[in-house]
ZADRENKE-268949 format. One record per residue: x, y, z of N, C-alpha, C, O in turn; residue number from 1; residue in one letter; chain. Coordinates in steps of 0.1 Angstrom, whole numbers, m for minus. Layout:
! residues N
(atom (X Y Z) (X Y Z) (X Y Z) (X Y Z) NUM 'A' 'A');
...
//
This chain:
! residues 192
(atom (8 m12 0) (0 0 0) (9 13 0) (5 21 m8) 1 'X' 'A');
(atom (20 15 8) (31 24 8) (35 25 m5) (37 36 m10) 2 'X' 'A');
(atom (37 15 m10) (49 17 m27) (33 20 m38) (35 29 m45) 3 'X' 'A');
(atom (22 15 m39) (17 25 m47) (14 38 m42) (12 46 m52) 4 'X' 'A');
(atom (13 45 m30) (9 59 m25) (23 61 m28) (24 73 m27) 5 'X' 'A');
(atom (36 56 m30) (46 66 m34) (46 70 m42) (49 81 m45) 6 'X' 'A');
(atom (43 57 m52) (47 58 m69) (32 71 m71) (34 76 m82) 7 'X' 'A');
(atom (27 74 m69) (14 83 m69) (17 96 m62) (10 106 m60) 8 'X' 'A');
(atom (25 94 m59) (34 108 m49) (45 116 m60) (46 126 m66) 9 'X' 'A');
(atom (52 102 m60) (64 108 m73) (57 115 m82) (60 126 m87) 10 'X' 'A');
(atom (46 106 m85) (42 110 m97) (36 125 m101) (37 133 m110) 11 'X' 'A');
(atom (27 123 m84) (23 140 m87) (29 150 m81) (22 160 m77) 12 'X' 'A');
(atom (47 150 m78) (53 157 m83) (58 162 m91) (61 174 m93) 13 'X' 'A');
(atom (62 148 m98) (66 153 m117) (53 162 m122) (54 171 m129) 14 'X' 'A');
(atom (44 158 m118) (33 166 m126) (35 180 m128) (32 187 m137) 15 'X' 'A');
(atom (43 185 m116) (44 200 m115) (55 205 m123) (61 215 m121) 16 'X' 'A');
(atom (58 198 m130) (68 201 m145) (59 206 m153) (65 212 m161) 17 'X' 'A');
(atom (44 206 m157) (40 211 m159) (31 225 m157) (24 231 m165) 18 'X' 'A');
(atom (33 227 m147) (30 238 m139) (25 234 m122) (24 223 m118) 19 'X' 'A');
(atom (22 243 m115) (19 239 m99) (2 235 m101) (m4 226 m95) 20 'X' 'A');
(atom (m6 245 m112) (m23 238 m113) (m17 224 m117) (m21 215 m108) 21 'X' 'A');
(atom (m10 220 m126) (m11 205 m131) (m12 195 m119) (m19 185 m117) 22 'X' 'A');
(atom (0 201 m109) (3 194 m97) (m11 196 m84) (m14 187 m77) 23 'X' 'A');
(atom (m16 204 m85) (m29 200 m72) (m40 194 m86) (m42 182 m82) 24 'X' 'A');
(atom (m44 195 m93) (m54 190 m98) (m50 174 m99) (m57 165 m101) 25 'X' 'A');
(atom (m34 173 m98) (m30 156 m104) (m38 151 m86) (m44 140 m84) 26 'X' 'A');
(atom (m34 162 m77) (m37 158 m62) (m48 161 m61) (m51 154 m52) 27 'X' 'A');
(atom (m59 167 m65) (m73 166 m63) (m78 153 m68) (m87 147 m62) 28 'X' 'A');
(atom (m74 150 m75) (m79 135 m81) (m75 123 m69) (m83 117 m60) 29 'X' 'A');
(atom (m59 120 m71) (m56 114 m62) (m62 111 m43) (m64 102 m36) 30 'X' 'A');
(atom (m61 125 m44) (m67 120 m28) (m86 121 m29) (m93 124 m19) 31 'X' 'A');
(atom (m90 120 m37) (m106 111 m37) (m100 102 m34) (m105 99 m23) 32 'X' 'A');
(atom (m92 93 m36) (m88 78 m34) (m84 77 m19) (m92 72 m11) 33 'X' 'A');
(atom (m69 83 m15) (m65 85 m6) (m67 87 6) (m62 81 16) 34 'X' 'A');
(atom (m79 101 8) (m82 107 17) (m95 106 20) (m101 114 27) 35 'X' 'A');
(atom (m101 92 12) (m111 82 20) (m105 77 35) (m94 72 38) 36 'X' 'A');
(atom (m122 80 45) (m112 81 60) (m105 63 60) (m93 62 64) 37 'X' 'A');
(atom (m112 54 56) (m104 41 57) (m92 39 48) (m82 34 54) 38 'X' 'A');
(atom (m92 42 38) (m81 40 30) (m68 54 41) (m57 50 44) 39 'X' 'A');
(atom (m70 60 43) (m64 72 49) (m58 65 60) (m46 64 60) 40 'X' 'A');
(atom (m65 60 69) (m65 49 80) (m53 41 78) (m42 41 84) 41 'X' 'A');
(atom (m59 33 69) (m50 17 67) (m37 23 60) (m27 15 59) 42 'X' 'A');
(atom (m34 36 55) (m24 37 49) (m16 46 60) (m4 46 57) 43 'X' 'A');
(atom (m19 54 71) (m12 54 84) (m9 45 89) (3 40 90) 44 'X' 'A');
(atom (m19 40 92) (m12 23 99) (0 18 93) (10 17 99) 45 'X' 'A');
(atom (m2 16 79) (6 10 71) (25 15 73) (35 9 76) 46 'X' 'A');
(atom (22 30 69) (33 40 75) (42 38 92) (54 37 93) 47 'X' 'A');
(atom (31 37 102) (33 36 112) (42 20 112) (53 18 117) 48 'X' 'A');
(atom (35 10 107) (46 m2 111) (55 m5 103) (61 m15 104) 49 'X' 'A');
(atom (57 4 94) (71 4 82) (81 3 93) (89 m5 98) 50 'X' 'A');
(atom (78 18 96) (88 28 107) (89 18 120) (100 20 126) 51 'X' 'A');
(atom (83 13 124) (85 4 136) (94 m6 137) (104 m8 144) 52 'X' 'A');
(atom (86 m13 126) (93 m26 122) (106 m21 111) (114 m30 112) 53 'X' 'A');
(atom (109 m14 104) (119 m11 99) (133 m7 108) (144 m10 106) 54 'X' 'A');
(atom (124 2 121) (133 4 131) (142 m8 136) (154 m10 135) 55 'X' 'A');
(atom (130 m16 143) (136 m28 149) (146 m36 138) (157 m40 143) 56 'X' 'A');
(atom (143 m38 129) (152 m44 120) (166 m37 119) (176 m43 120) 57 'X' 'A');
(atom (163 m26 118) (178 m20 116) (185 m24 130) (196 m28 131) 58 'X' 'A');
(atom (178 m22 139) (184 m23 155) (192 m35 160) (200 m36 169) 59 'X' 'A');
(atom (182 m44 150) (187 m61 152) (199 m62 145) (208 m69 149) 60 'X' 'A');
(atom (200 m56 135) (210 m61 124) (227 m52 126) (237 m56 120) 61 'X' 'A');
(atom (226 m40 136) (234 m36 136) (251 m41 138) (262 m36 134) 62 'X' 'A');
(atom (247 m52 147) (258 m63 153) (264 m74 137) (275 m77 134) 63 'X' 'A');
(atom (252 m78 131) (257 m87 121) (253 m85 109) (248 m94 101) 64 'X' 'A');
(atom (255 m71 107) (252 m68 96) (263 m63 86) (266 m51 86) 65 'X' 'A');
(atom (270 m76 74) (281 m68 68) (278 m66 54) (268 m70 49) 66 'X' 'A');
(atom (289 m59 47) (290 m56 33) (282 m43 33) (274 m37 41) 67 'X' 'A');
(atom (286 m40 20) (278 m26 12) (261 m30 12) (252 m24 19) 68 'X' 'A');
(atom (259 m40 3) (244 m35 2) (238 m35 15) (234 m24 18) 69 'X' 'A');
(atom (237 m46 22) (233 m47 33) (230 m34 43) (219 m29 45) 70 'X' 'A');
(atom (244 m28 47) (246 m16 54) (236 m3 42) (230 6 47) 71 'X' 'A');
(atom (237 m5 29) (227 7 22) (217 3 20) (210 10 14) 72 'X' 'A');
(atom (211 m10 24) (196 m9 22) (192 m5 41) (185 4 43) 73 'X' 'A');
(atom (196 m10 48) (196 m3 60) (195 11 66) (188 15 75) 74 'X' 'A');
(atom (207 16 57) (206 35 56) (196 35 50) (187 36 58) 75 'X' 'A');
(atom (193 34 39) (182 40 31) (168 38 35) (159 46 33) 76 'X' 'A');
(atom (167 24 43) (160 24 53) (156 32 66) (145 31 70) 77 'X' 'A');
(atom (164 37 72) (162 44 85) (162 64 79) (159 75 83) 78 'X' 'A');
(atom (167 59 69) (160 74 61) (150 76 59) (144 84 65) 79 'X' 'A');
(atom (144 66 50) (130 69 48) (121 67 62) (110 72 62) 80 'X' 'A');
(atom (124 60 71) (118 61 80) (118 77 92) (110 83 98) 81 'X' 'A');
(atom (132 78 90) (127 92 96) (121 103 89) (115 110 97) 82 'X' 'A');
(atom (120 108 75) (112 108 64) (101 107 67) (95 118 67) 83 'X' 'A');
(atom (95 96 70) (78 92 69) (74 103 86) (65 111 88) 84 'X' 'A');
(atom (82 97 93) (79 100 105) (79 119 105) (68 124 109) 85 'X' 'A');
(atom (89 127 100) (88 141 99) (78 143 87) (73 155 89) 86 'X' 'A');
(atom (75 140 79) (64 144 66) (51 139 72) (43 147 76) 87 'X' 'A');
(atom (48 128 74) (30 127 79) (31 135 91) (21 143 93) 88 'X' 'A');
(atom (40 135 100) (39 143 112) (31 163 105) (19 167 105) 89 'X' 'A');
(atom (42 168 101) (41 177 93) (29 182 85) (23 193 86) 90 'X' 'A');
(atom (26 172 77) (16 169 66) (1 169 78) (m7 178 76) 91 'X' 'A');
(atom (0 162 85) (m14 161 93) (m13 175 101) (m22 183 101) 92 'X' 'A');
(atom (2 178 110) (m4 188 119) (m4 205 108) (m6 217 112) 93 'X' 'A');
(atom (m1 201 92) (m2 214 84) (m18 214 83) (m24 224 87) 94 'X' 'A');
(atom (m27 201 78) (m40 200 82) (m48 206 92) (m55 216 90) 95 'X' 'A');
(atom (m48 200 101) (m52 202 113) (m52 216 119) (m59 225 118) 96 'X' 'A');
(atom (m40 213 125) (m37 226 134) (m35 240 126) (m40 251 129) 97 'X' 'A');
(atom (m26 237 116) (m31 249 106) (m36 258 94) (m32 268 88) 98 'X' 'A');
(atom (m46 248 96) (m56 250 88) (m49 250 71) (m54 260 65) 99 'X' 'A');
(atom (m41 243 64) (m35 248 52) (m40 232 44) (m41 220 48) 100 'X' 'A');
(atom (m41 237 32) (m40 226 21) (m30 222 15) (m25 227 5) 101 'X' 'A');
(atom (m23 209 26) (m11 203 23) (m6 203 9) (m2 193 5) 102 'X' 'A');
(atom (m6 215 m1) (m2 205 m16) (11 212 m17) (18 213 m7) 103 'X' 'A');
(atom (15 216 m32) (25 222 m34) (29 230 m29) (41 228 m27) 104 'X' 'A');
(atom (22 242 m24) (27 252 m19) (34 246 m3) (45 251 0) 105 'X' 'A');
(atom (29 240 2) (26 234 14) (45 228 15) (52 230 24) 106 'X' 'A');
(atom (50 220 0) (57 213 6) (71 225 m4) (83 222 m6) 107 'X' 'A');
(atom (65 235 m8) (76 245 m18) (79 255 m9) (87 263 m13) 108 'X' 'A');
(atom (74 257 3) (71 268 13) (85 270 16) (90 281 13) 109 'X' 'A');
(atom (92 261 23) (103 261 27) (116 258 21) (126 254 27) 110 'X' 'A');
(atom (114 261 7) (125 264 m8) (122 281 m5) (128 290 m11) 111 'X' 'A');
(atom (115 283 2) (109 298 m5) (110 308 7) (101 315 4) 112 'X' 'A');
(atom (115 312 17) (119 313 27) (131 311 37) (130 304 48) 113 'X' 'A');
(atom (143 317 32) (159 312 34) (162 316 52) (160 325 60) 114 'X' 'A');
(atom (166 306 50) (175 300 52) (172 282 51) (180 273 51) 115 'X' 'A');
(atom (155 282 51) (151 267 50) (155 256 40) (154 244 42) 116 'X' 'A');
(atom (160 265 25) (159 257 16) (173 249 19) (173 238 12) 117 'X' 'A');
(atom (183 251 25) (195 241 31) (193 231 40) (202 222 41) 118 'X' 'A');
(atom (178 230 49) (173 218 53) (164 210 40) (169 201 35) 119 'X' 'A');
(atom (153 214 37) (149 210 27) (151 203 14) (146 193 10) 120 'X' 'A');
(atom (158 209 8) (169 204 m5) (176 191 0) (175 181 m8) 121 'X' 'A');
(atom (183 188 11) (190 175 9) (175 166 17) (174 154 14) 122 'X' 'A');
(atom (166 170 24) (157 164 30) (147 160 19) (142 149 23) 123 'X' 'A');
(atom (143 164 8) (134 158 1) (146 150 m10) (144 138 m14) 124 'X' 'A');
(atom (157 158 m14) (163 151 m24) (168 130 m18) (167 119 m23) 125 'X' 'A');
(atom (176 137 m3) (178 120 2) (161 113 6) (161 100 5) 126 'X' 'A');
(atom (150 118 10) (141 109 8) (138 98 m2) (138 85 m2) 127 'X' 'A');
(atom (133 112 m15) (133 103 m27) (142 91 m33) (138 82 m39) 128 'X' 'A');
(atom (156 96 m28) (167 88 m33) (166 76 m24) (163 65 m29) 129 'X' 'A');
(atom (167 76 m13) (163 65 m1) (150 56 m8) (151 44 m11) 130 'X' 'A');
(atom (141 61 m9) (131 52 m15) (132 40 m26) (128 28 m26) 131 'X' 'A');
(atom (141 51 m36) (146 43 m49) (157 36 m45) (157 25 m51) 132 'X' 'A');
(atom (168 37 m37) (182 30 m32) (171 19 m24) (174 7 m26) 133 'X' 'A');
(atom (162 19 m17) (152 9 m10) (149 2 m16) (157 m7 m14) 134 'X' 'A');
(atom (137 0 m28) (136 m6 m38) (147 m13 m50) (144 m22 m58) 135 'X' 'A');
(atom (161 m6 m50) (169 m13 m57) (176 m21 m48) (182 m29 m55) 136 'X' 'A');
(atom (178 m23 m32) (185 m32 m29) (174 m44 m30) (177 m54 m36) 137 'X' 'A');
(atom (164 m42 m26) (150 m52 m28) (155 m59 m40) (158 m71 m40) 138 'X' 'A');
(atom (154 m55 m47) (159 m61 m63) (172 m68 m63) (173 m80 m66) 139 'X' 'A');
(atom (181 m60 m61) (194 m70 m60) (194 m84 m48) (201 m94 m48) 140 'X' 'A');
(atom (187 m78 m41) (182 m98 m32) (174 m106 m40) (174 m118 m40) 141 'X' 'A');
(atom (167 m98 m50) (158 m111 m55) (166 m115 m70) (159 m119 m79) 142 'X' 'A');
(atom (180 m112 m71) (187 m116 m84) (195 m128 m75) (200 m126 m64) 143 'X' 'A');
(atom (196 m139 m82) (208 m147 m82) (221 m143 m79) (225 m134 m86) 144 'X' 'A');
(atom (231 m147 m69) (238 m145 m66) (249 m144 m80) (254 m135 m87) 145 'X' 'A');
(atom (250 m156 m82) (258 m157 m95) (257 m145 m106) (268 m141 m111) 146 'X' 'A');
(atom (246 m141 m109) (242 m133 m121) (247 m117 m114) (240 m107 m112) 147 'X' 'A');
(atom (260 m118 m112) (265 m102 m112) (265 m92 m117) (264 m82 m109) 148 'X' 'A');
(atom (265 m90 m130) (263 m80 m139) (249 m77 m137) (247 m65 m136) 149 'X' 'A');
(atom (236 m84 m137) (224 m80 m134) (215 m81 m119) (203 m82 m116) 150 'X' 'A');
(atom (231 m80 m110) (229 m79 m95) (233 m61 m93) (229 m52 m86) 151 'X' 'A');
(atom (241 m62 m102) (244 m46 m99) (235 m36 m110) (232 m24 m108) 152 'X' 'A');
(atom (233 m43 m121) (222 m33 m124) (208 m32 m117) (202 m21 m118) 153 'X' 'A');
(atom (203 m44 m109) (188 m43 m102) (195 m32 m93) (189 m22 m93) 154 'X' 'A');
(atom (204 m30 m86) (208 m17 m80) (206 m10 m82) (198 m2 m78) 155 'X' 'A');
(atom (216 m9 m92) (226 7 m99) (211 15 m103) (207 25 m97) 156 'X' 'A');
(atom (206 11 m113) (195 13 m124) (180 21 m111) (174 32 m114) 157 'X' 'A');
(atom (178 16 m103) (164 24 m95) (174 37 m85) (168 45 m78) 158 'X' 'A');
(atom (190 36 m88) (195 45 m75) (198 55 m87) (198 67 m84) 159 'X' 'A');
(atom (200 53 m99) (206 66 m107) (190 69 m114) (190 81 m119) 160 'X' 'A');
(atom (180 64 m116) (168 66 m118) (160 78 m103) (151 86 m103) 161 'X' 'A');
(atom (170 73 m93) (161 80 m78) (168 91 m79) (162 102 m77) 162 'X' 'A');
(atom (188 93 m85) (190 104 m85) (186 115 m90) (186 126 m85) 163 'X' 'A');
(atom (181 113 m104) (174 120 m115) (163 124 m111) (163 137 m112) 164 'X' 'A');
(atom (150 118 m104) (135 121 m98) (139 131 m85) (132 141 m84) 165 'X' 'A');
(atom (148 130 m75) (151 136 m67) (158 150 m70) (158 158 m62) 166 'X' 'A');
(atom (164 152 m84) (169 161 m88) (156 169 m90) (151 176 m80) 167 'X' 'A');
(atom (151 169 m99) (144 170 m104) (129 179 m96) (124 190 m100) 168 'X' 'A');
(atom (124 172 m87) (113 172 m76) (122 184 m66) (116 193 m61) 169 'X' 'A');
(atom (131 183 m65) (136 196 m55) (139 206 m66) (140 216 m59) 170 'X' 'A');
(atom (142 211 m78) (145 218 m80) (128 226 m87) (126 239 m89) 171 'X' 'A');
(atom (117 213 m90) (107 224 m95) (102 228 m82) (94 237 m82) 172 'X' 'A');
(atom (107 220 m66) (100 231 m56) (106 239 m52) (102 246 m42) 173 'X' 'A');
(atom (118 242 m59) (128 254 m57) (121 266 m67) (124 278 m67) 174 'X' 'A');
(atom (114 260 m72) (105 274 m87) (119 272 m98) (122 282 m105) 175 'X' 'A');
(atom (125 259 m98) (141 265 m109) (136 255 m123) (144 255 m133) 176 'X' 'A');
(atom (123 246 m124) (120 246 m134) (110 248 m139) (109 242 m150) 177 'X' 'A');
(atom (97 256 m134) (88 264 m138) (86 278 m127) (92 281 m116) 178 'X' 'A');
(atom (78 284 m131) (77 296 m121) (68 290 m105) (59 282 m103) 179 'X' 'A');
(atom (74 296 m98) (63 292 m84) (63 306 m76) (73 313 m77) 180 'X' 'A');
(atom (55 309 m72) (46 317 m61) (43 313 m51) (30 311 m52) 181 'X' 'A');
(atom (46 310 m43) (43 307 m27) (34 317 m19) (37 326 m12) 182 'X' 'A');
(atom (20 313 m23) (12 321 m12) (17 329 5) (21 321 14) 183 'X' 'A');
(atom (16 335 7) (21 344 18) (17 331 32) (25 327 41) 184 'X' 'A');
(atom (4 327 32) (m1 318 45) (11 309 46) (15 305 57) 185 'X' 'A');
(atom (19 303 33) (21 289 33) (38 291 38) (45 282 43) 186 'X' 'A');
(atom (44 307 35) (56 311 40) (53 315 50) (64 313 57) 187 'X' 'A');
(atom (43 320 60) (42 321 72) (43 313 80) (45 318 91) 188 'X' 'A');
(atom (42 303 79) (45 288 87) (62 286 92) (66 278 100) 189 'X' 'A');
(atom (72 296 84) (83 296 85) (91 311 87) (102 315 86) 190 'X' 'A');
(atom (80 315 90) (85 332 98) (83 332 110) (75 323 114) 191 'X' 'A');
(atom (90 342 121) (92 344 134) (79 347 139) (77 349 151) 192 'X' 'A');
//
């Protein structure tokens, strides 16, 4: 349930390559789906025992855990878990408590308001990349040991694919590949 609400995340960020309407209308649609209260539900839950159970894993494994991939599906693991944990955190109390509609503006606010965009920029760029470095060690476990050359491309191939989408996704919420306007409410969240 997490890996389709990402791939549907990614996605309606690329959208904003077409402008920031392309990007909330791609999210107006999407969350009719999403932001049904059960589906909404089961996919916190879902979130919530990633992060739990990803924790404990990493926790278990730190004693006998060797080699490269091993140790980067691990990192990339406890990235995206702190990731999920500061973005839904974020994301529900931008809802809630202040009253804003989590979309683009919501997550460009803090590209747009300096000194933030030096947290933000490596915080959404290593998310994204964490997700895709996640999903390619996944892949390189399910290749044959033997089959080397296509042990390191199930890697290589989703981590230089995540560098690209992560480029990319921070720099149109930087406004550096279409124009962006950050409503005044949504930079106030990051003024004194």
């Amino acid at each position: 349930m997490i890996a389709v609400f990402a791939l549907f995340h990614i996605a309606n960020h690329l959208a904003s390559l077409g402008g920031v309407e392309t990007h909330i209308e791609f999210m107006r649609v999407a969350r009719l789906i999403y932001r049904q209260p059960v589906v909404e539900g089961l996919l916190l839950f879902c979130v919530a025992f990633q992060v739990l159970s990803g924790g404990w894993l990493f926790l278990r494994g730190l004693r006998a855990r060797r080699g490269f991939v091993p140790w980067l599906q691990a990192a990339s693991g406890a990235c995206l878990a702190l990731f999920l944990l500061i973005h839904v955190s974020a994301v529900l109390f931008g809802r809630t408590a202040l009253e804003l509609d989590t979309n683009f503006y919501f997550a460009a606010a803090g590209f747009h308001v300096p000194p933030n965009q030096f947290f933000f920029a490596p915080y959404y760029f290593l998310a994204v990349l964490a997700l895709f470095t996640h999903v390619g060690c996944a892949a390189y476990w399910g290749v044959p040991e033997d089959s080397g050359t296509t042990r390191r491309l199930a890697l290589g191939v989703p981590i230089a694919l995540g560098t690209a989408i992560s480029l990319v996704i921070v720099l149109s919420l930087a406004g550096r590949l279409q124009p962006v306007e950050v409503p005044a409410e949504y930079k106030a969240t990051y003024l004194p």
